[in-house]
N, C-alpha and C positions, 0 to 999 in steps of 0.2 A: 376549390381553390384554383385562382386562375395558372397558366404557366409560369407569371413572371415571378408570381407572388411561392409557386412551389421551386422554383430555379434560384429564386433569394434565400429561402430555409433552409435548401439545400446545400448552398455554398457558406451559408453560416455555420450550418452544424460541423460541416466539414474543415472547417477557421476552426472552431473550438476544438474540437477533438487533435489535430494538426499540433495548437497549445494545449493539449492535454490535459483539460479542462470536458467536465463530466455535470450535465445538468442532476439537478438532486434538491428531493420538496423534501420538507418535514412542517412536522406539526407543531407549532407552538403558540404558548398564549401572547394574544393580542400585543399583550406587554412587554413581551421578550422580544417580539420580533426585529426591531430597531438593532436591538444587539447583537440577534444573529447576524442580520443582515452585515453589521458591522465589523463581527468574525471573519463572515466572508469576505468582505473585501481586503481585512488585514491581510489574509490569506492569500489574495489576489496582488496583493503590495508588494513588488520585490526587495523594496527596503524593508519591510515590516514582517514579512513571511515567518522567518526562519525564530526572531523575536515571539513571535506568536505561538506558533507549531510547537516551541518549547514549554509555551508558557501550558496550552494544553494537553499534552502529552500524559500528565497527568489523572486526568477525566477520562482519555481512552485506555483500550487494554493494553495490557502489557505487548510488545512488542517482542514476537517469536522471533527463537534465534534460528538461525540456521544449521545443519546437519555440520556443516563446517566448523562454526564456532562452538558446536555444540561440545565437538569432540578434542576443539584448540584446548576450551576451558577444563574436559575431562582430567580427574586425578589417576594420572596414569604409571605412577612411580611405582616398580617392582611388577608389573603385569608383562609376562613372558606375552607378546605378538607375534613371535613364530611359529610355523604351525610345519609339520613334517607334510612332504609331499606325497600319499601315496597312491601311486598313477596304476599299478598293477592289481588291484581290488577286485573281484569278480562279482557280478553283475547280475541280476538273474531276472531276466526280462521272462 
C-alpha cells in the first residue's frame, strides 16, 4: 500500500472511532442483507436512532443493571446495616 493510500485509512479509521463508530461484519443470507444493511443506517440516522434502538432492544439481551441500581432496587425494609466496630481484635499472624 502506497503512503498516501495507508495516510488516508489512517485518518478515516481515526474519523470513525473519534464518532464512535466501530467496523463490524456478520454473516447473513443473501436475502437479508438489504435489511441489515438498513438496520444499520437507521442506527446511523440521528432522527431514526433512538426509534430503532428501541424497537430492537428486544432481540438483544437483556441489559445488566448496575451494582448501583442493583442495590437502589434491593428490598431492604427491617435489615439492620449496622455493623459494631471492633478495632481491638487480636490478630495472629
Amino acid at each position: 500500500m502506497t503512503a498516501a493510500k495507508q495516510k488516508a485509512l489512517t485518518s478515516y479509521r481515526r474519523r470513525l472511532k473519534r464518532e464512535g463508530l466501530v467496523r463490524l461484519e456478520v454473516h447473513v443470507r443473501q436475502d437479508d442483507a438489504v435489511l441489515i444493511k438498513g438496520v444499520a443506517q437507521a442506527l446511523r440516522d440521528p432522527d431514526r436512532e433512538n426509534e430503532t434502538r428501541a424497537a430492537l432492544q428486544q432481540f438483544g439481551p437483556p441489559r445488566r443493571k448496575s451494582f448501583k441500581e442493583f442495590l437502589t432496587e434491593a428490598p431492604l425494609d427491617g435489615v439492620d446495616l449496622t455493623r459494631a466496630h471492633d478495632r481491638e481484635r487480636e490478630v495472629d499472624l
